[in-house]
DSSP file (Angstrom, degrees, kcal/mol; ACC not computed):
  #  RESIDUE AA STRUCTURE BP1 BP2  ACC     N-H-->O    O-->H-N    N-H-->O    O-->H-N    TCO  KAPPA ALPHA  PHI   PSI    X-CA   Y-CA   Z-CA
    1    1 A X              0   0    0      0, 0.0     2,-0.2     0, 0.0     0, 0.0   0.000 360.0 360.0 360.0 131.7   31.1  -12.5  -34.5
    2    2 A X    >>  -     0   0    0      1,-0.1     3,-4.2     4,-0.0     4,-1.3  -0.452 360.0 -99.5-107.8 179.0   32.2   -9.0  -35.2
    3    3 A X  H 3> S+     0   0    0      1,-0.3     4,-0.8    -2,-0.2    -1,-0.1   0.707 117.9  58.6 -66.6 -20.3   32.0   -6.4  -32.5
    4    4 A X  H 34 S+     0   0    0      2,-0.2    -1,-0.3     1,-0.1     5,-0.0   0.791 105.5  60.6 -39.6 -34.6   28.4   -4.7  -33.7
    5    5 A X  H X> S+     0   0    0     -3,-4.2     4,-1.7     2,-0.2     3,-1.5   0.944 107.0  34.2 -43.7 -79.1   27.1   -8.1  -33.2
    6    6 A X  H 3X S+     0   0    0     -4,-1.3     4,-0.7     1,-0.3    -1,-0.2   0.691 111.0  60.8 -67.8 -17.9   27.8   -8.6  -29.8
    7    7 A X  H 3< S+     0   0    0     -4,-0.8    -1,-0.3     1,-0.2     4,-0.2   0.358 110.0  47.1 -87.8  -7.9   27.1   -5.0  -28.7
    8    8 A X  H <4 S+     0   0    0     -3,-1.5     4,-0.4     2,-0.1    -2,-0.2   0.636 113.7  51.2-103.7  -6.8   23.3   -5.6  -30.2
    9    9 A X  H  < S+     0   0    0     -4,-1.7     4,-0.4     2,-0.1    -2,-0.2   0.683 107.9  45.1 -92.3 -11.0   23.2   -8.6  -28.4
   10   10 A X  S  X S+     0   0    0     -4,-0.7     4,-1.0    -5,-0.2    -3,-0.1   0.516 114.0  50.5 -72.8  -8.4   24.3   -7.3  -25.0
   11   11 A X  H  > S+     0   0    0     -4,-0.2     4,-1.8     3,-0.2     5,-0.2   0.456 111.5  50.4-117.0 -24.5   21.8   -4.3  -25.3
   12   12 A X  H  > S+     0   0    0     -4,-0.4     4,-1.3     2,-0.1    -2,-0.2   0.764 110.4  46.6-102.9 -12.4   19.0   -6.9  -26.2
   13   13 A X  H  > S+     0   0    0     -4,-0.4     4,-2.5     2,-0.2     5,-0.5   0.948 111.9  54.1 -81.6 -52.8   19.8   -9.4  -23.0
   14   14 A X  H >X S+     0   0    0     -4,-1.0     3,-2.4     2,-0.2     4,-1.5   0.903 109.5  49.1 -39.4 -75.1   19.9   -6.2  -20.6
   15   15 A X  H >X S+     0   0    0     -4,-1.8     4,-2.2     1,-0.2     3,-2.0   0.806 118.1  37.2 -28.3 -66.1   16.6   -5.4  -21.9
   16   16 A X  H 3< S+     0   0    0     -4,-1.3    -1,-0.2     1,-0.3    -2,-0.2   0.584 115.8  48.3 -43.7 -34.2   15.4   -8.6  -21.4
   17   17 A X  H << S+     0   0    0     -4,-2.5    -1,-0.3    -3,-2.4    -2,-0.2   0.532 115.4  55.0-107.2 -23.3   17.1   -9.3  -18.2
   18   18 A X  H X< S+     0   0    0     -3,-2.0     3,-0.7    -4,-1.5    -2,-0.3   0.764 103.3  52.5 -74.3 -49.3   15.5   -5.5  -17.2
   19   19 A X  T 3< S+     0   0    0     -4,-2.2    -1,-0.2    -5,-0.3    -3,-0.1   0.452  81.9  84.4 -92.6  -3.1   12.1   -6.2  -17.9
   20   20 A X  T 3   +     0   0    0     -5,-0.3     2,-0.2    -4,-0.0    -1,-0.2   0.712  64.6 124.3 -65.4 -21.7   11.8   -9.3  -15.8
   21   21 A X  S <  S-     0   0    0     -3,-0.7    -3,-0.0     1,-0.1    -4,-0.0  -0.267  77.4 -85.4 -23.0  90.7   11.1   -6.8  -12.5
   22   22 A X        -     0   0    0     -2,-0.2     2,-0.3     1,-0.1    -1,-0.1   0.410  47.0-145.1   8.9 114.7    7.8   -7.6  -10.5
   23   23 A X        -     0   0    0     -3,-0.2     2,-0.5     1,-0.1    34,-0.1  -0.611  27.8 -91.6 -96.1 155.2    5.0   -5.8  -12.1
   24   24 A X        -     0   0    0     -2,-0.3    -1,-0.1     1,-0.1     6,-0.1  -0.545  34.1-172.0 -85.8 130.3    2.5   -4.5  -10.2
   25   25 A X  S    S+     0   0    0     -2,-0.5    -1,-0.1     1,-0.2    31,-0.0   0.795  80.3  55.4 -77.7 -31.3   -0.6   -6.6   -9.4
   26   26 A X  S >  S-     0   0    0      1,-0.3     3,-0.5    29,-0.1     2,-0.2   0.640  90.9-142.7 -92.9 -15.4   -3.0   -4.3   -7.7
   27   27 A X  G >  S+     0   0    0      1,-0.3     3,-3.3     2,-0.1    -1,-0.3  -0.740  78.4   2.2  85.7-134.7   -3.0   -1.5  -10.6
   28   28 A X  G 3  S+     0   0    0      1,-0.3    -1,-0.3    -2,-0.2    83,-0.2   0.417 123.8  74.1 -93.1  17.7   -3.1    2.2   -8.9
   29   29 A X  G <  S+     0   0    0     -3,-0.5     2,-0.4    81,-0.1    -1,-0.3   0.446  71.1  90.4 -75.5   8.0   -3.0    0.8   -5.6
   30   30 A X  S <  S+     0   0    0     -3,-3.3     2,-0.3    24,-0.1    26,-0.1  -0.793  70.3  45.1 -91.7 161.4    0.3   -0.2   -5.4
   31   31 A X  E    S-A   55   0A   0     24,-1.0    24,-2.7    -2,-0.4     2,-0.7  -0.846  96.6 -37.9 139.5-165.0    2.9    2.3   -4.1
   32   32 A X  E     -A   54   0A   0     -2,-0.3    97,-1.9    22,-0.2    22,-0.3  -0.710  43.1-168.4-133.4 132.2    2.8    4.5   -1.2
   33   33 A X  E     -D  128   0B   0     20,-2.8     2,-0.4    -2,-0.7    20,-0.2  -0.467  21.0-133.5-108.9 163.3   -0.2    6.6    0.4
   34   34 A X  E     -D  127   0B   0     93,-2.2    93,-1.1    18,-0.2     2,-0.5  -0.839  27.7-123.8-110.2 143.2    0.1    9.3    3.1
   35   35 A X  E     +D  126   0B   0     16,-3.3    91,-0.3    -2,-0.4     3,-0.1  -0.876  45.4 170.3 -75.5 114.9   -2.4    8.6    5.5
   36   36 A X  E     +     0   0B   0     89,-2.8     2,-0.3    -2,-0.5    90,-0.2   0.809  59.5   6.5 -83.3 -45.9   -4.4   12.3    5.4
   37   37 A X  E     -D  125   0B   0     88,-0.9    88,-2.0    10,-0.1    -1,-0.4  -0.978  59.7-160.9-147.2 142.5   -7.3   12.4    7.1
   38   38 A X  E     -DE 124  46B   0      8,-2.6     8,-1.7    -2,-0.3     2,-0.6  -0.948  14.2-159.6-128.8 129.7   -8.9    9.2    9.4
   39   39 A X  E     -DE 123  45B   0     84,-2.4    84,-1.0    -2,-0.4     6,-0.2  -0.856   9.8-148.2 -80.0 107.0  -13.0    9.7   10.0
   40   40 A X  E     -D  122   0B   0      4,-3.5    82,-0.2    -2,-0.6    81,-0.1  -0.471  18.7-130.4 -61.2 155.5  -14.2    7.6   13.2
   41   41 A X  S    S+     0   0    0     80,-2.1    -1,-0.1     1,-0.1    81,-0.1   0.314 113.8  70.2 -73.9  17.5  -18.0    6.1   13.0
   42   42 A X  S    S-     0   0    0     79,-0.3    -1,-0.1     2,-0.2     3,-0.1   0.923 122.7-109.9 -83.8 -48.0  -17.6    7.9   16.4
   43   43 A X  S    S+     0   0    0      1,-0.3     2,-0.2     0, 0.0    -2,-0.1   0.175  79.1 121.9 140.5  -9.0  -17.5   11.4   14.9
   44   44 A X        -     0   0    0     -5,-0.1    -4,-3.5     1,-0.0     2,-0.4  -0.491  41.0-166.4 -75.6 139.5  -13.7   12.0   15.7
   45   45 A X  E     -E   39   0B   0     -6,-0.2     2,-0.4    -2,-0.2    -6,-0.2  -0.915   7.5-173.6-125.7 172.5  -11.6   12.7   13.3
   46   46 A X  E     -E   38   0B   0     -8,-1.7    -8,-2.6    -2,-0.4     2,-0.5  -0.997  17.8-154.8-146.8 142.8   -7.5   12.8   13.4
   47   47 A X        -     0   0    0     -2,-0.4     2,-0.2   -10,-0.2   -10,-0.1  -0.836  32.4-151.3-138.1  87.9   -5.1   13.9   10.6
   48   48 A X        -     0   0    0     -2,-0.5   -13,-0.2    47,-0.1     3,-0.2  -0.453  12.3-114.5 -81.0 154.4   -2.1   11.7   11.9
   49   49 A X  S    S-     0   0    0     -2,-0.2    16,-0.1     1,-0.2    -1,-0.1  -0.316  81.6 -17.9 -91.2 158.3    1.7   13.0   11.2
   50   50 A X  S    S+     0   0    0     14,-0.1     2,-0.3     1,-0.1    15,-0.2   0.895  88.4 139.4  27.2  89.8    3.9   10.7    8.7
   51   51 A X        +     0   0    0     13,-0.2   -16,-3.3    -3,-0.2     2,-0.2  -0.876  29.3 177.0-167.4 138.4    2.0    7.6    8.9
   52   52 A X  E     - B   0  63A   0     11,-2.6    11,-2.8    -2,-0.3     2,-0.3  -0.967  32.7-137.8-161.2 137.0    1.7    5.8    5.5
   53   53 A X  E     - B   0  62A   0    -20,-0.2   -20,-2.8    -2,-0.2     2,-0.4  -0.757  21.3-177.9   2.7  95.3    0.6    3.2    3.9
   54   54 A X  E     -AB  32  61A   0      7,-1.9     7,-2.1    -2,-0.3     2,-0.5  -0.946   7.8-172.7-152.5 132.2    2.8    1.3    1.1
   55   55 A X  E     +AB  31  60A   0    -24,-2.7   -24,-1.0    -2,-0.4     2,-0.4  -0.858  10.4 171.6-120.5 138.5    1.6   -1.4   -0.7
   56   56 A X        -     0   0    0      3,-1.5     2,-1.3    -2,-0.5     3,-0.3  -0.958  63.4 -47.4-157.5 143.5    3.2   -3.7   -3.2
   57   57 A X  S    S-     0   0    0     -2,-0.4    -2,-0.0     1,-0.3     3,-0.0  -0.239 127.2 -19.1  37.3 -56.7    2.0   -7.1   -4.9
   58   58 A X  S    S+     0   0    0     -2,-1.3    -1,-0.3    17,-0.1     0, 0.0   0.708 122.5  98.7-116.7 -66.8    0.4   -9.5   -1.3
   59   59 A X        -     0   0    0     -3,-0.3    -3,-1.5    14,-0.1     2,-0.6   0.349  50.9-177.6 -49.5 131.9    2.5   -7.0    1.2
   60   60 A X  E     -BC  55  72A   0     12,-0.9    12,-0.7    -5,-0.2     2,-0.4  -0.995  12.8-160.9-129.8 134.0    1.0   -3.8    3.1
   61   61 A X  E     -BC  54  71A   0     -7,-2.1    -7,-1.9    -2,-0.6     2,-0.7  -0.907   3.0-161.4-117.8 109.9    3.4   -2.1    5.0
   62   62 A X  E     +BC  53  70A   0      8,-1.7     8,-1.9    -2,-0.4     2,-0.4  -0.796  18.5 171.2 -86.4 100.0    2.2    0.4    7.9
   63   63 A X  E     -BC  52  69A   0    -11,-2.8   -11,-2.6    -2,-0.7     2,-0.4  -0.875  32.0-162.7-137.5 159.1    4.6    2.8    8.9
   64   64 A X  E  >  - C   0  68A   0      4,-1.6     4,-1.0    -2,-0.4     2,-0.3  -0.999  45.8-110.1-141.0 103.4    4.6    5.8   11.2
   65   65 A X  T  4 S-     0   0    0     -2,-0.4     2,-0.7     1,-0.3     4,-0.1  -0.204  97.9 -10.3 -44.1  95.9    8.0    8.1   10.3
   66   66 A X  T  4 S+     0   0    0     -2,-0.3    -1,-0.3     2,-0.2   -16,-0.0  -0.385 131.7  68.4 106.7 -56.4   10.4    7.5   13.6
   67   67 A X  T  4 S-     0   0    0     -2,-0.7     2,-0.3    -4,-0.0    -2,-0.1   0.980 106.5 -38.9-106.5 -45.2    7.7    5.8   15.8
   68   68 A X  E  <  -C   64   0A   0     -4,-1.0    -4,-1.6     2,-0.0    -2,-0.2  -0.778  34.0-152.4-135.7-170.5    6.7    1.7   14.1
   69   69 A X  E     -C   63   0A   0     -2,-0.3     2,-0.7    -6,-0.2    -6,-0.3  -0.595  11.5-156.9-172.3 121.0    6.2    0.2   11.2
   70   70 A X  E     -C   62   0A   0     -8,-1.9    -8,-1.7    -2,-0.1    -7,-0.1  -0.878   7.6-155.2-138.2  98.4    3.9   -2.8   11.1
   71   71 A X  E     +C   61   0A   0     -2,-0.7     2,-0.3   -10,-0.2    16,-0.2  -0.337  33.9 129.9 -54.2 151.5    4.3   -6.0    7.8
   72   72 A X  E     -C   60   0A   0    -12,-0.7   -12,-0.9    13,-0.1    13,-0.2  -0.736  48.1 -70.6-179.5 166.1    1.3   -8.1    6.9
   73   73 A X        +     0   0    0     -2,-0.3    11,-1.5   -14,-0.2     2,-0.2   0.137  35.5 175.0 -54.7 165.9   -0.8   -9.4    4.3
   74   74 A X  B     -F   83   0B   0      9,-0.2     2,-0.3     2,-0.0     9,-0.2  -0.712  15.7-160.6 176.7 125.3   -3.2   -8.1    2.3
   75   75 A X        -     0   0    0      7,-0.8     2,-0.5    -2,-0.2     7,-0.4  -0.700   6.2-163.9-111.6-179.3   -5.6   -8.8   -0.7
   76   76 A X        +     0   0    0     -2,-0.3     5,-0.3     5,-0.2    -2,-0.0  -0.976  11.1 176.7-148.6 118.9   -7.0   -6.5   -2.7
   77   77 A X        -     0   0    0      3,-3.3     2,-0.4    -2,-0.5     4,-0.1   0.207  63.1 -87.3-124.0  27.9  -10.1   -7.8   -4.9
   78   78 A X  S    S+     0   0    0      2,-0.2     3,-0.1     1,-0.2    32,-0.0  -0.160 117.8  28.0  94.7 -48.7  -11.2   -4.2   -6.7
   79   79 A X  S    S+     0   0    0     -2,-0.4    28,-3.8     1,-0.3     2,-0.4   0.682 122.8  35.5-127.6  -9.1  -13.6   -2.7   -4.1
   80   80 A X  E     - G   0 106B   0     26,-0.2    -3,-3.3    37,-0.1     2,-0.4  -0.868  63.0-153.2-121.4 168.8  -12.6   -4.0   -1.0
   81   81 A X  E     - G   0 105B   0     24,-1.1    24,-1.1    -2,-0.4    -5,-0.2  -0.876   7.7-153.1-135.0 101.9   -9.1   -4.8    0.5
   82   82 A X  E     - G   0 104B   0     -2,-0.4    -7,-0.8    -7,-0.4     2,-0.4  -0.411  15.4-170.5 -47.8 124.4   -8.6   -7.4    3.1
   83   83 A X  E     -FG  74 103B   0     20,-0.7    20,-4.5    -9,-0.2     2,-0.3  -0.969   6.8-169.2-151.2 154.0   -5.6   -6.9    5.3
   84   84 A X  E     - G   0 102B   0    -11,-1.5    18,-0.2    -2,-0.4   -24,-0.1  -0.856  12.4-174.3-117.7 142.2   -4.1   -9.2    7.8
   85   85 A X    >   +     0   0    0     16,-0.5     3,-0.7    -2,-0.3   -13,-0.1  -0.621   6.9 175.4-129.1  78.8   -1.2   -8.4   10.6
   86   86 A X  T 3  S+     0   0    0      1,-0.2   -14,-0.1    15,-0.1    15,-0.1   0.798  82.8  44.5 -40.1 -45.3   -0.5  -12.1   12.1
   87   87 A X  T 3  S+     0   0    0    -16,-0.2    -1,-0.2    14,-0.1   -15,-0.1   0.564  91.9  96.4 -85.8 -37.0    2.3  -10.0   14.1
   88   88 A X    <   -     0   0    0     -3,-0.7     2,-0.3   -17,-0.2    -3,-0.1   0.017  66.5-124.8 -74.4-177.1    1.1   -6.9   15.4
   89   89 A X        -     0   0    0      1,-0.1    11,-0.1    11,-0.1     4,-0.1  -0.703  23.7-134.6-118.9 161.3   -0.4   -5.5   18.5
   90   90 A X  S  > S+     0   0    0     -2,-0.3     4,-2.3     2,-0.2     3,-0.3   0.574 108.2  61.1-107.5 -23.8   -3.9   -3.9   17.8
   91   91 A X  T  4 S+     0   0    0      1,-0.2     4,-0.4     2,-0.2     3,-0.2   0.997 108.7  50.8 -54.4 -49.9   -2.5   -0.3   20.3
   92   92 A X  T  4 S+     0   0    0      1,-0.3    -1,-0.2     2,-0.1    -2,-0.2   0.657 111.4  43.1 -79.5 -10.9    0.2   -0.3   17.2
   93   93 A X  T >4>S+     0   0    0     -3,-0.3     3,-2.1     2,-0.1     5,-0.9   0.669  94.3  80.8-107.5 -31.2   -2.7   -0.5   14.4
   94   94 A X  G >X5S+     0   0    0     -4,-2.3     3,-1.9     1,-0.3     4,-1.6   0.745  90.2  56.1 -47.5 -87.5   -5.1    2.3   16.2
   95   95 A X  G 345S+     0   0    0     -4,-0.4    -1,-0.3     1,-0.4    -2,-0.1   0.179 103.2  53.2 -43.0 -12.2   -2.8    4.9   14.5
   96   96 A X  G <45S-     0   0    0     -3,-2.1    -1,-0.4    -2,-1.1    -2,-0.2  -0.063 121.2-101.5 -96.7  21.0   -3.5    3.6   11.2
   97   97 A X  T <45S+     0   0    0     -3,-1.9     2,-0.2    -4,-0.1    -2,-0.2   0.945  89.1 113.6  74.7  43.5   -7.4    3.7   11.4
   98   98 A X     << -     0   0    0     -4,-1.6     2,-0.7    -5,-0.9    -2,-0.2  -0.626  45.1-171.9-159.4 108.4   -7.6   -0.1   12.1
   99   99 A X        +     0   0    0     -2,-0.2     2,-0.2    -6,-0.1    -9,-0.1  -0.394  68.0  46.4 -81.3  44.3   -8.9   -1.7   15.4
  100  100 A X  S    S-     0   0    0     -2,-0.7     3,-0.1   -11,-0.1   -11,-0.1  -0.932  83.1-111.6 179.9-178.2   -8.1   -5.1   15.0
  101  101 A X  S    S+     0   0    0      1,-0.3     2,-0.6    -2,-0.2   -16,-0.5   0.272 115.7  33.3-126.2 -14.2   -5.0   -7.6   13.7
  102  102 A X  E    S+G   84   0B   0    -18,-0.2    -1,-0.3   -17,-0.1     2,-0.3  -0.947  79.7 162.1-141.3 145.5   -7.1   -8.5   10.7
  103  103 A X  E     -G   83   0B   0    -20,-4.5   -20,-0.7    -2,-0.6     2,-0.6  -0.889  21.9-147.0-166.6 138.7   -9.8   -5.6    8.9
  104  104 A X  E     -G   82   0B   0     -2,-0.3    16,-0.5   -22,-0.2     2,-0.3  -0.792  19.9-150.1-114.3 152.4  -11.4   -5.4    5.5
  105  105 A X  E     -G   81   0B   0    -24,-1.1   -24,-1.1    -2,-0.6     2,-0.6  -0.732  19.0-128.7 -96.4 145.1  -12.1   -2.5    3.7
  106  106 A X  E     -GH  80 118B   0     12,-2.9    12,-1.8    -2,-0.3     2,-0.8  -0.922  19.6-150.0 -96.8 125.1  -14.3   -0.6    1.3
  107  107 A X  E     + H   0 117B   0    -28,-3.8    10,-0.2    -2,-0.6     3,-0.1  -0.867  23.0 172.4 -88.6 121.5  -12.4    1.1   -1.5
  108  108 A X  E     +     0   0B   0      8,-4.4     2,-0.3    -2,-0.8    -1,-0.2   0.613  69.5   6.6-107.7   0.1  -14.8    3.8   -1.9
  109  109 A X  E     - H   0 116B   0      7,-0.9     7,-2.0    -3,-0.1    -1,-0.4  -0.886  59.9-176.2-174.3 143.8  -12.3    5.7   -4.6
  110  110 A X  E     + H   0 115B   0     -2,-0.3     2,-0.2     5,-0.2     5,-0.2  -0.962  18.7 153.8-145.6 123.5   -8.9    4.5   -6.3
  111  111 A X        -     0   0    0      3,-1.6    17,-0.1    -2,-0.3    -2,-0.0  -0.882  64.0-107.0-160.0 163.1   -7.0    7.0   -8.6
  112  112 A X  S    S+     0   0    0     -2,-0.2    16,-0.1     1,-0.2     3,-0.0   0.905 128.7  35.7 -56.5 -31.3   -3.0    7.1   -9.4
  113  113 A X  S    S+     0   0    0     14,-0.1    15,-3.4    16,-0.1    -1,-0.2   0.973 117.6  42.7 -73.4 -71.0   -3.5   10.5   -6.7
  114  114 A X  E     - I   0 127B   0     13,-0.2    -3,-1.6   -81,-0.1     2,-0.2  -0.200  47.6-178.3-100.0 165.9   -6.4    9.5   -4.1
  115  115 A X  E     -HI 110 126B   0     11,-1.2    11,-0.9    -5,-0.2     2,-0.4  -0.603   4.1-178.0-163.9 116.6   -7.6    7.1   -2.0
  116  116 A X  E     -HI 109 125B   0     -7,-2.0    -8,-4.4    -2,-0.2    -7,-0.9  -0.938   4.8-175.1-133.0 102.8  -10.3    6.7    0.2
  117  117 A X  E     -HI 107 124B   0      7,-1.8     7,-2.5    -2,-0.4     2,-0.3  -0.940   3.5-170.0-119.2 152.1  -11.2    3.4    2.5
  118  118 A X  E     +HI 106 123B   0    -12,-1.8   -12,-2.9    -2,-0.3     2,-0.3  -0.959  18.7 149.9-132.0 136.7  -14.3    3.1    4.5
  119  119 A X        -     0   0    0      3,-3.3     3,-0.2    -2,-0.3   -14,-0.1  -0.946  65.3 -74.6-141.4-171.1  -14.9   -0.1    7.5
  120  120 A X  S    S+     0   0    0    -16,-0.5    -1,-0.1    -2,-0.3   -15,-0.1   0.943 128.8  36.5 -34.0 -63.2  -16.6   -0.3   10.5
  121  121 A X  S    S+     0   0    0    -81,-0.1   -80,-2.1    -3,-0.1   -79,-0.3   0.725 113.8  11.8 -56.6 -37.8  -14.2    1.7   12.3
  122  122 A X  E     -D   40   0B   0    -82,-0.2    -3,-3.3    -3,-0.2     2,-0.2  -0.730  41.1-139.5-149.6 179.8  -12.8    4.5   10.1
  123  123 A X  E     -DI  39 118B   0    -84,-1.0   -84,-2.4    -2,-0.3     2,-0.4  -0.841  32.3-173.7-126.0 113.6  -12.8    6.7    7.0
  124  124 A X  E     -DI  38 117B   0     -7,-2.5    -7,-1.8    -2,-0.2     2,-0.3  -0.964   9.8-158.6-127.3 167.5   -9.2    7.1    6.0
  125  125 A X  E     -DI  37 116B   0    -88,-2.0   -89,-2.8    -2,-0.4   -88,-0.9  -0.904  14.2-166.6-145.7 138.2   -8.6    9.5    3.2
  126  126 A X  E     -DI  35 115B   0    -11,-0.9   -11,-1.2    -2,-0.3     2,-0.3  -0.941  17.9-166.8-122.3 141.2   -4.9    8.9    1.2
  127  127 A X  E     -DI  34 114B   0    -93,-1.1   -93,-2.2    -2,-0.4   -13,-0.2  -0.942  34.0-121.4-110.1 162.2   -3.1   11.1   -1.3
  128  128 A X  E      D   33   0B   0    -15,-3.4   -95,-0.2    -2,-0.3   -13,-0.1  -0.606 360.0 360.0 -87.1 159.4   -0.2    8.8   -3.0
  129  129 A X              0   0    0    -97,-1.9    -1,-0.2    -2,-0.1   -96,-0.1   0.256 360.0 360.0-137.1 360.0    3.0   10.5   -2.3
């Protein structure tokens, strides 16, 4: 095999071997959103510092720059999103607009930019960063 050969056939297994990556399931909600704004149903609102959202294929990751970061499940069915934290303490989920270890959501707006989820508890308002 002469050497053009094998240099188009190393360039076509790297592709190949390249494109195998985990694609994203959830469309423009994976990735990672800055929490921006959270609306209580009380009437309070709070615009908490670093604290984000990042979401990738089952996985939600909640994390607060320097102070936690809290793993758990999470489905995503188009207008609502389910999310589960078998692990967590519910003090460590207040700072992410969610009073409870398990809390479903309304997506009330999904765009590659924004995000907006509404539940019993909160309003939180995303931009993707």
């Amino acid at each position: 095999m002469d050497t053009m050969k094998r240099y188009m056939i190393a360039i076509l297994l790297m592709l190949i071997v390249g494109a195998c990556g985990k694609m994203p399931i959830n469309g423009d909600l994976d990735g990672r959103w800055q929490i921006m704004k959270i609306e209580y149903a009380s009437g309070e609102e709070e615009t908490p510092e670093r604290a984000y959202y990042s979401v990738a294929l089952h996985t939600i990751n909640l994390m607060q720059v320097g102070v936690t970061s809290q793993t758990g499940n999470m489905e995503y069915t188009g207008d609502s999103l389910f999310v589960e934290m078998p692990i967590s303490k519910i003090e460590n989920l207040l700072p992410f607009g969610m009073n409870g270890t398990e809390q479903r959501f309304g997506v009330k707006e999904l765009t590659s930019k924004q995000l907006v989820l509404q539940s019993d508890y909160a309003r939180l308002e995303f931009r993707k960063f």
